[in-house]
Each structure stands twice: as C-alpha cells, then as structure tokens.
C-alpha positions as CSV (number, residue, x, y, z in Angstrom):
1,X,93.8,6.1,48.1
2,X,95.3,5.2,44.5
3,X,93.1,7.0,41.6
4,X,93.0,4.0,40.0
5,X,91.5,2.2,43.0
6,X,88.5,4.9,42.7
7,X,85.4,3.5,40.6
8,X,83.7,4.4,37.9
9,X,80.9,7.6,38.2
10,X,78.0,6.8,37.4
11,X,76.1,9.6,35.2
12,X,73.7,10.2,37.8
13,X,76.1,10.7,41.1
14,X,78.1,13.1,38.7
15,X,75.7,14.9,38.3
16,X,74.5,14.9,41.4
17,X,77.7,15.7,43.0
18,X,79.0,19.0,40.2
19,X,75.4,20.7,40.4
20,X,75.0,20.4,43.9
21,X,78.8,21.5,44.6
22,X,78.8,24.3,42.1
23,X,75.2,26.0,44.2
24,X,77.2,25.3,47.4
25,X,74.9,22.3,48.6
26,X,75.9,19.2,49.6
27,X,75.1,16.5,47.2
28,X,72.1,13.8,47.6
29,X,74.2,11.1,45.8
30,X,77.8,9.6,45.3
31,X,78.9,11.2,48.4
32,X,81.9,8.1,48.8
33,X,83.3,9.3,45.8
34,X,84.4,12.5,47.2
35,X,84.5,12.1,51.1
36,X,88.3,12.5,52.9
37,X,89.3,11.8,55.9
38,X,87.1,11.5,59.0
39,X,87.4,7.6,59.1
40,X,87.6,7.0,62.6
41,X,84.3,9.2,62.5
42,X,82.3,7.1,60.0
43,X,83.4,3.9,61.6
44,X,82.1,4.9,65.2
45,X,78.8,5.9,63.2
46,X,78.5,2.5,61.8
47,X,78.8,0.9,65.0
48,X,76.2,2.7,65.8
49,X,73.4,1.7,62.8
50,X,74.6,-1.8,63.7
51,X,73.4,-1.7,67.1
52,X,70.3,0.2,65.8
53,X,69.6,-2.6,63.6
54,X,70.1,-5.1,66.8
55,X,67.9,-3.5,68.7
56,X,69.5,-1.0,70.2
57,X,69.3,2.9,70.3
58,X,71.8,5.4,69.4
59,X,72.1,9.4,70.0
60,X,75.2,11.4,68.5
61,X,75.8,15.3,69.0
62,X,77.8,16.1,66.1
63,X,80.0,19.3,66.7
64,X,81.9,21.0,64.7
65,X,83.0,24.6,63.6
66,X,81.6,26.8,60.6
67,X,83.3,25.0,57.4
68,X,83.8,21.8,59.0
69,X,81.7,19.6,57.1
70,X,79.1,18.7,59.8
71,X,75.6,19.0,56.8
72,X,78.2,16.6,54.5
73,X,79.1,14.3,57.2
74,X,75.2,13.6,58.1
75,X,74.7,13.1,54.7
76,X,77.2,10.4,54.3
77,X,75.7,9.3,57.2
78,X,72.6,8.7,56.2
79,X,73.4,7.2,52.9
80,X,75.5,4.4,54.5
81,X,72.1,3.8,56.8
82,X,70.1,3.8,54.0
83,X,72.5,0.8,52.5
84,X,72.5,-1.0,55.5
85,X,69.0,-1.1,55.5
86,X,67.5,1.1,57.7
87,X,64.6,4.3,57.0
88,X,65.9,7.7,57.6
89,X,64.7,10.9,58.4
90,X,66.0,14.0,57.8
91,X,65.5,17.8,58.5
92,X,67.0,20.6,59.6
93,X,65.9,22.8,62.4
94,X,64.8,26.7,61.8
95,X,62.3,29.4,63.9
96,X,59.3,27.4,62.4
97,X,60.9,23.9,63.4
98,X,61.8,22.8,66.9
99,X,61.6,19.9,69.2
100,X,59.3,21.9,71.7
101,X,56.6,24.5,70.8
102,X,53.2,25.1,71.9
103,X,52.2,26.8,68.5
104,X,52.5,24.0,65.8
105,X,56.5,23.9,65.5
106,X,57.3,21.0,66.4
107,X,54.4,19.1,64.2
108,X,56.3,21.1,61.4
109,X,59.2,20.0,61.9
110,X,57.7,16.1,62.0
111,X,56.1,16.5,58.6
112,X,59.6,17.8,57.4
113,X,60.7,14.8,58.4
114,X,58.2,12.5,56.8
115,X,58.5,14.6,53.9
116,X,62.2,13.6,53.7
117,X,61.3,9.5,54.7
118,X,63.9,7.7,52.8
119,X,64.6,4.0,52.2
120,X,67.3,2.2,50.1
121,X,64.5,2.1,46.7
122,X,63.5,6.0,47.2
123,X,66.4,7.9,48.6
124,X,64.6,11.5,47.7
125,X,61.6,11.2,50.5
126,X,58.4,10.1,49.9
127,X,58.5,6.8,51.1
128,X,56.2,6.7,53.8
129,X,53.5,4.8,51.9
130,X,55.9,2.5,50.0
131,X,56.9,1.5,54.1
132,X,52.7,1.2,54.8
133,X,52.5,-0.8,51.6
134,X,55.4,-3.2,52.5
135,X,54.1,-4.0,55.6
136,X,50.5,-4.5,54.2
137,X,52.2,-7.1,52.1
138,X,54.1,-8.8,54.7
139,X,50.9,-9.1,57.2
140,X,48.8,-10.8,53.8
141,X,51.4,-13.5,53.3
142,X,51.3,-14.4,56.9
143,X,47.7,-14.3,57.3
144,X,48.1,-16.2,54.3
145,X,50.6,-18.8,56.0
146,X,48.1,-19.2,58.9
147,X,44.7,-18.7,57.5
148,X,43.7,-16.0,59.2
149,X,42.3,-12.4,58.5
150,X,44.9,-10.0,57.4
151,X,43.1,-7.5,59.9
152,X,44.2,-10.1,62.5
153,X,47.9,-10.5,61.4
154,X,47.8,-6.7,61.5
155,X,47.0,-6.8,65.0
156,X,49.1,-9.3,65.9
157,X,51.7,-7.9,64.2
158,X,51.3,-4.1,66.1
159,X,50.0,-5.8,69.2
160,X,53.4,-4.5,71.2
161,X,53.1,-1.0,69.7
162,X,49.4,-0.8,71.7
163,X,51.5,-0.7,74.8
164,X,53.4,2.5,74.1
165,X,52.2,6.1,74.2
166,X,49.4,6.5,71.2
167,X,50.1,3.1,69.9
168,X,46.6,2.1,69.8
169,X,45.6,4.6,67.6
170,X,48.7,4.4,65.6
171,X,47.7,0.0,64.7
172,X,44.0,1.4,64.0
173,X,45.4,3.6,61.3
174,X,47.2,1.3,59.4
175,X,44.0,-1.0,59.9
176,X,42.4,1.7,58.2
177,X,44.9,1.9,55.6
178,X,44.1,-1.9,55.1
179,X,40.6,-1.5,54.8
180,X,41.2,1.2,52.0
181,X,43.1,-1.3,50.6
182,X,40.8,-4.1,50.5
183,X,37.4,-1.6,49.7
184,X,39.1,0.3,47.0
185,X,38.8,3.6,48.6
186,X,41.6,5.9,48.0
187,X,40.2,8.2,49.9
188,X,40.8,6.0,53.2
189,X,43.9,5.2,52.6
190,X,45.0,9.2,52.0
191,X,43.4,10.0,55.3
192,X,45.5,7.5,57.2
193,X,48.9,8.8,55.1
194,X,47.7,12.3,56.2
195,X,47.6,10.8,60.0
196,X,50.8,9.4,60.1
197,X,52.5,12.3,58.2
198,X,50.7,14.7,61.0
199,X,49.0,16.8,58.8
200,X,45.4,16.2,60.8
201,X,45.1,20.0,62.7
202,X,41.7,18.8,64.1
203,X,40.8,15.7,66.4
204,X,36.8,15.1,65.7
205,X,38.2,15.3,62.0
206,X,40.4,12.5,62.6
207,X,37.8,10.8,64.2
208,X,35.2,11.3,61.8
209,X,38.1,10.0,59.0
210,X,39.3,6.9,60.5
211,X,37.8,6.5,63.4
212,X,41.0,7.5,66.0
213,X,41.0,9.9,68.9
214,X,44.2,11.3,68.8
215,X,46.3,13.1,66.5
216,X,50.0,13.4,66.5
217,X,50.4,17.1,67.5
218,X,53.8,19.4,69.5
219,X,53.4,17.1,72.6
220,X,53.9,13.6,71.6
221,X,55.9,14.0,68.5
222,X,59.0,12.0,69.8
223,X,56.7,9.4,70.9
224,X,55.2,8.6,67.4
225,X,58.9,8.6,66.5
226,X,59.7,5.6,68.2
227,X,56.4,3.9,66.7
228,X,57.5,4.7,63.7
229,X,61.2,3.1,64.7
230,X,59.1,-0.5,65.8
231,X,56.7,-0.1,62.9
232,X,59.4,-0.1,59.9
233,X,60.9,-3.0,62.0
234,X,57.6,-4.8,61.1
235,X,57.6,-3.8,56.9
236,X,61.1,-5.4,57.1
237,X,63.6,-2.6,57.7
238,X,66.3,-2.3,60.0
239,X,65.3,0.4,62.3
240,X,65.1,4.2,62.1
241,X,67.7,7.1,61.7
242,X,66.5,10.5,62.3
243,X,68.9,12.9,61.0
244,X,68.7,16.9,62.3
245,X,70.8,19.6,61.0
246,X,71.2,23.4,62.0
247,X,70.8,23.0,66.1
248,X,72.4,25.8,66.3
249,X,68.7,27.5,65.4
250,X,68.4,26.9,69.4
251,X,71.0,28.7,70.3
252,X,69.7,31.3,68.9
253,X,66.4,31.7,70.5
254,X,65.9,34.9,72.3
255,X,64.3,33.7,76.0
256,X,65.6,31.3,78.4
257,X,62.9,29.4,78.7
258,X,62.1,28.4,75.4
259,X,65.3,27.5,74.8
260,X,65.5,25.3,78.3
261,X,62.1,23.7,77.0
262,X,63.5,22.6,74.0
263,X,67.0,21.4,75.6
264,X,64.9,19.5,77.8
265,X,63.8,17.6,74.8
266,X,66.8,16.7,74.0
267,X,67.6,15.5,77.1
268,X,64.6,13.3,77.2
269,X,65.7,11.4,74.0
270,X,69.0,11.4,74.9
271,X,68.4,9.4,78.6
272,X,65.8,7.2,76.3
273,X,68.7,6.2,74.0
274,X,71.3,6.1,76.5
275,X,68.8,4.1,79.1
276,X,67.7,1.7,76.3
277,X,64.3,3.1,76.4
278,X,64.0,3.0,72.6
279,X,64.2,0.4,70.0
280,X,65.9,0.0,66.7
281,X,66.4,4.0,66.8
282,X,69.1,6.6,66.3
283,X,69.5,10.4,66.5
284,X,72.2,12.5,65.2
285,X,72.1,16.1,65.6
286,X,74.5,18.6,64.4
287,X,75.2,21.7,65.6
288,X,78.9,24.3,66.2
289,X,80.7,24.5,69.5
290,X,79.0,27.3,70.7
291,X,75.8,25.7,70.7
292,X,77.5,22.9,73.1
293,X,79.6,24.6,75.5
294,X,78.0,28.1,76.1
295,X,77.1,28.1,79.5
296,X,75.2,30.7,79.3
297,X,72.8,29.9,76.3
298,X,74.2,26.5,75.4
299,X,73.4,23.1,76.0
300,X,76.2,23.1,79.1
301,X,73.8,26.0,80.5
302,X,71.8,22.7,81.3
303,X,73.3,21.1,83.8
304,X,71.6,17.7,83.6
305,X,73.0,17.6,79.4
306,X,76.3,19.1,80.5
307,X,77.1,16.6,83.0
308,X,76.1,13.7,79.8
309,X,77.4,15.8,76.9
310,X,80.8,16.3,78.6
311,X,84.5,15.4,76.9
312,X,86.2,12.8,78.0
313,X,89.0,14.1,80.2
314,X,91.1,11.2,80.2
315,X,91.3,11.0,76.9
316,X,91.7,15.2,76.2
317,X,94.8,15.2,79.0
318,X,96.3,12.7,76.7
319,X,95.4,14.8,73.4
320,X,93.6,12.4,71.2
321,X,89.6,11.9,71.1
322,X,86.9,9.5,72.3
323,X,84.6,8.5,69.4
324,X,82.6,6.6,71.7
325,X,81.0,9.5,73.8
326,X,77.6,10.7,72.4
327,X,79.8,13.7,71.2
328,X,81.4,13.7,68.2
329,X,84.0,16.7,67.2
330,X,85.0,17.1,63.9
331,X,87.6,19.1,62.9
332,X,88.0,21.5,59.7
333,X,89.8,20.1,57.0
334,X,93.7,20.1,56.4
335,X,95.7,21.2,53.4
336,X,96.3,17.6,52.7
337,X,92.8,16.7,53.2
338,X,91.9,19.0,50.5
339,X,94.4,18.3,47.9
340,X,92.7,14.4,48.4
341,X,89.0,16.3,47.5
342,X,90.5,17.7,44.4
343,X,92.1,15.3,42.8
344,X,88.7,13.2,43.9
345,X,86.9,16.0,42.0
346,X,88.9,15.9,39.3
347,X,88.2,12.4,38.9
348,X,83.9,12.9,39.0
349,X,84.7,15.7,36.8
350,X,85.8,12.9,34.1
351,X,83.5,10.8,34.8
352,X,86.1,8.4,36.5
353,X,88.1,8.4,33.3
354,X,91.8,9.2,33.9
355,X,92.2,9.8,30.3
356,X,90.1,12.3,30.4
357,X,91.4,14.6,33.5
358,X,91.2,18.1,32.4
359,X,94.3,19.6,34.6
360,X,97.3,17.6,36.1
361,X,98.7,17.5,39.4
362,X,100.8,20.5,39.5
363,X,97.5,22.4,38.7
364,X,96.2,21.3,41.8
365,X,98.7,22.7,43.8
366,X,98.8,25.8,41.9
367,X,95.2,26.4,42.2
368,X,95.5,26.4,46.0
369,X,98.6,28.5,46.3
370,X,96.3,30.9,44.1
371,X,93.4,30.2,46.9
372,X,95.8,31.1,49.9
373,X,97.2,33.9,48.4
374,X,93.4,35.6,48.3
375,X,92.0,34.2,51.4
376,X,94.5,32.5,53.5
377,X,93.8,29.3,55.2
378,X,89.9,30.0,54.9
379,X,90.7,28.3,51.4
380,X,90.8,25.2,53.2
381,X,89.2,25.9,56.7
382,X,86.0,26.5,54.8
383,X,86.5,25.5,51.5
384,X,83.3,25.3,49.7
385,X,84.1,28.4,48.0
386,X,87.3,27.1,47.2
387,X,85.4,24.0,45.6
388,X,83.1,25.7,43.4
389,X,85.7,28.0,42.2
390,X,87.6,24.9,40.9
391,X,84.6,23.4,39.9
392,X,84.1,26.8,37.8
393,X,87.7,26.3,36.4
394,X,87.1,22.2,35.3
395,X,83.8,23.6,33.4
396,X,85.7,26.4,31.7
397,X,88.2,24.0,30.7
398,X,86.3,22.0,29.2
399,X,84.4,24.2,27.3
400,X,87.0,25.7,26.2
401,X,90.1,22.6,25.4
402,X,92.1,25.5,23.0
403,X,92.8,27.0,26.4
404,X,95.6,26.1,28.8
405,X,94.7,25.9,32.7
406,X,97.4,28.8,33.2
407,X,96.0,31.3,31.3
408,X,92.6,31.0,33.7
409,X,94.3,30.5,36.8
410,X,94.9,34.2,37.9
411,X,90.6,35.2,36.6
412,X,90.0,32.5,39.0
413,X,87.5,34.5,42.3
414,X,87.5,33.0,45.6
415,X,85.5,35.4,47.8
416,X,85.4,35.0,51.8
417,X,82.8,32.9,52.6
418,X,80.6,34.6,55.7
419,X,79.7,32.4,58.8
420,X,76.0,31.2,58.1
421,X,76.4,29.2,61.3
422,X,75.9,32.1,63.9
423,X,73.5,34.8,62.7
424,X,73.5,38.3,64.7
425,X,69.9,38.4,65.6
426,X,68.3,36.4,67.4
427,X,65.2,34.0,66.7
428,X,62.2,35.9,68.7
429,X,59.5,33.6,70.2
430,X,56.3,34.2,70.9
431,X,55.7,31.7,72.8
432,X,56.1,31.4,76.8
433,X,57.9,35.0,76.6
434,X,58.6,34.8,80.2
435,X,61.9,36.8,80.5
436,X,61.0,38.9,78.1
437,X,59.7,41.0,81.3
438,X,63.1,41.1,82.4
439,X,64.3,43.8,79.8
440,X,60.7,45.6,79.7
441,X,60.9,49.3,81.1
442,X,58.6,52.4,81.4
C-alpha cells in the first residue's frame, strides 16, 4: 500500500499503538494502521461475523507458531466485529481459567469474559449494563407502540430464550433489572448485573436477591453463552464473538483426563456451531501447533476433534491452504512483511505526517541488517523485540534531532526473545487426578 494512501493517526490510536508496542503488548486501538499481510485471513473472518450477524454460528481454531501473530490477529479480529456491529468477548485461558472444571474455573474464566464485554461505544469492557440498558429501552418503546406493560414486552421479547437451557431464569433477571429500574432501587438492579456477570457463589442468595433458582456456575457456562448471543440480538446488536487466547494453557495440563474433559468442551461447541445449534454466535480460539496436532496430549489425541479439526488434504497435496476449514494456520512473518510494519510504524510514529518521518528508507533496511546480524531470522520470525527496539530508536531520535540515525544504529539491543508459548512445567490439577495414580510408587 502507498504511504500516502495511509490515513491520518489519530492522537489516541498512536498512542495506543507506541505504548502498547514498546511493553510488548498488542495494542487495543488503531490496529489497521499497522496490520500486514494475512488478507486472505481477515477476509475468511469476515465471512464469518457476516453469517453471525445472519443468524448463523461460527467456530475458528486459530494456529499458529510462537511469533506468529496469533494475540494480534484476534485482536484485529475483534475490532472489525465490534465495527460491524456485533458484542465481543474476550479472555485468555490460564490454570485458574478453563472451559471445564469442577472447582470454580470455568465461572472464572466467564466473568473474565464479561469483564472484557465490548461493543462499538465502549471498546475497553464494561458494557454489559449499557447492553441491559439498551434493551430496557427498546422493550419501553414497544410497549409503548402497543400499550402494553414493559414487563410484558420484556416477556415477549425473551419468550424464545425460556425454551433453552436456564433461559427462564435468565428473562426473570432482566425483569428484575426492570423493576430496579422502574422502583429506583439500585440495589436490584446490581444484583441482577452480579447474576448475569456470574459472580453469585450461592443459590438461596440468588433466590433471596431476585427471586431465580439457578446460578450460572462450571456446568452451564456455554449455555448462558448462547443466551447471551440471542439476548444482545434483542438490545439491537448483531450477535456475539467470543474471543479466547492462550489454548495452549490445555496442553499443558498435567492428567489426561482433565485435559480430555476440557477438549470435550470444545468439541461440544464446535458440533453446536458446525450443526447450527447456535444463533448469531462465533468462537475463535487460538492456540500453537502443538496444541493441535500432538497426538499424544493434543487436540488430535481426541479422535472425535481430530477427525473435524483435520487439514484439508486436497488442498495441502497441491500446496496452498483452505481458509474455509474451522482451522486457520498462520504463518510467521516474512522479511518483506516486516519492512511493510516499519515503514507503517514509521508513519504512526509521525503521527501520519510524512514531513515529519524521523528516518528514511535506507534506515529501514539498515536497521534490519543490524537485527539479522544479532539474531538471525528470529528478527523477523518473532519480531516483537525487533519492533520495540525500533520503536526505542524513533523515541531516541526524536528526543534527540542533533543526532543522526547512524550514530545509534550499532547501541541499538535486540535480545532473543524466549518461547512464552510452551512452558516446561506443566499446569498441575487438582481436580479428577485420576492418572496421577499411574506414576505413584512405594
């Protein structure tokens, strides 16, 4: 793409984009401006939130290798979703947050995600009373259209959501939430925020609150997900992408049967989403290729996911890929790929004023011969210690405008970056420890 073809950065993306990239994290904000490549990627994903927002359901596997950009990519992801209208969810996966647990782990890893609830108008989380609040508003004006009770357009409204797993409950929360509304009692309306978020530990409390006999807890999780995916329908969004990073933390569990347990989850909502079981919903998962193909503790050690999660052979005989299977491979970045990021940086580094670049072209070039020369072709394998180091430079620079960019170029540090992706030990569970007999001895 021409640099003059790139827009103008606003104040807010830059500095969105330097702070996180100089800590190593990937930005909340202004992600287009520095994205390369993967095109063919983002434009399967978008086919994708369409038919989420038709109706339809949608599971990806996102695989990659350390370096490969697999956190960045979810993250464009989600902002496109978010601009197409839809709520997203977002968390990443660790020893205290799984999709299967008998000990509270998967409820944490649901109020992670509705921590991280995100629409177009609040991209940083927190929006899961905004969504409450919109729908409140749309259920008025229609009881308002047909003079009725807005606790009967509520109920005509959830009616269909009474028909799933905890549905009923679910409607007679947001009732609640209503009747908060219309009594003036804040208190009400917290408790049935605190329901939906799942932070209720204790069911006669949640019945003493608002009235409700369940509570969303480590077994039905996934089904108050797809509520949730029919309820923002109703407040006037799109549908729902849940985003989860680091399943690789699976991988690494230490007994077969926990991780079996929670492969088995995935398995469930990927034949829901293939089978057109759930509505206006989408799951994309990231993980490395370990974590897929392993036979021994990957997902392929199930047979059921390996038989779904499989390549296509016809089209890896013929040496190109299918970006229609629920797998997704991305590959590290090239060279050239890189030398597009930097002049992209360059550009967010001046605010999107070309006047106002700090280093020219053949500073680009030398800056990476520098980076190969101390780390080979990790500089652009797994670059993001190669982009905070010319990050560091820019900032130097520009402190600095006496100096010229080759008097800094050979002070400039690229360390190794180590694998984060694979950890040595492994994630010990106590929970359903049942090979851990296997190894026991006298």
């Amino acid at each position: 793409m021409p640099e003059k073809s790139i827009p103008k950065i606003r104040p807010a993306e830059q500095k969105s984009i330097l702070g996180s990239l100089r800590t190593g994290v990937t930005p909340s904000a202004g992600l287009h401006h520095i994205q390369v490549g993967r095109v063919r990627e983002v434009d399967s994903l978008l086919n994708d939130i369409e038919h989420i927002a038709d109706g339809g359901s949608a599971f990806r596997l996102v695989i990659g290798d350390f370096g490969s950009g697999k956190s960045f990519f979810l993250h464009l992801i989600r902002a496109i979703a978010l601009q197409k209208g839809l709520v997203t969810l977002n968390a990443d996966l660790s020893p205290d947050h799984r999709l299967h647990s008998s000990s509270g782990r998967v409820r944490n890893l649901f109020a992670q995600l509705m921590n991280n609830c995100s629409t177009r108008t609040t991209k940083d989380g927190g929006a899961l009373t905004s969504i409450v609040e919109r729908f409140i508003d749309k259920a008025r004006k229609e009881a308002e259209d047909k003079s009725i009770t807005v606790n009967a357009a509520i109920e005509e409204r959830l009616h269909h959501l009474t028909e799933l797993v905890g549905g009923y409950d679910f409607a007679k929360v947001i009732s609640a939430y209503w009747q908060g509304h219309l009594n003036q009692s804040e208190q009400k309306k917290s408790d049935a925020i605190r329901w939906l978020r799942g932070e209720y530990r204790v069911k006669t409390e949640a019945k003493n609150d608002l009235g409700v006999r369940t509570i969303i807890d480590d077994e039905n999780v996934y089904d108050h997900l797809k509520l949730l995916s029919l309820f923002v329908r109703q407040a006037g969004y799109k549908g729902l992408l849940v985003n989860l990073d680091e399943m690789v933390t699976l991988y690494r569990l230490a007994t077969q049967k926990s991780r079996l347990s929670n492969y088995d989850q995935i398995l469930r909502i990927l034949n829901d989403c293939l089978q057109g079981n759930a509505k206006h919903l989408g799951f994309l998962l990231s993980g490395t290729p370990d974590f897929l193909k392993d036979e021994r503790k990957g997902l392929f050690s199930y047979e059921a996911l390996k038989s779904r999660l499989a390549e296509n052979t016809f089209a890896r005989a013929a040496g190109i890929k299918d970006y229609s299977g629920p797998t997704l491979h991305l590959d590290n970045l090239t060279p050239e790929d890189l030398v597009v990021l930097l002049r992209n940086l360059r550009h967010v580094f001046a605010a999107g004023d070309q006047t106002k670049y700090l280093v020219p072209d053949e500073a680009l070039n030398a800056f990476l011969l520098h980076c190969s020369d101390r780390i080979g072709d990790a500089y652009y394998r797994t670059p993001r210690n190669t982009i905070k180091a010319f990050l560091d430079l820019l900032a130097v620079l520009d402190q600095n405008p006496e100096i010229q960019w080759q008097q800094h170029l050979n002070g400039v540090s690229v360390p190794f970056e180590s694998n984060t992706d694979m950890p040595e030990v492994p994630i010990q569970s106590d929970e359903d420890d049942d090979d851990g007999l296997a190894t026991f001895r006298l």
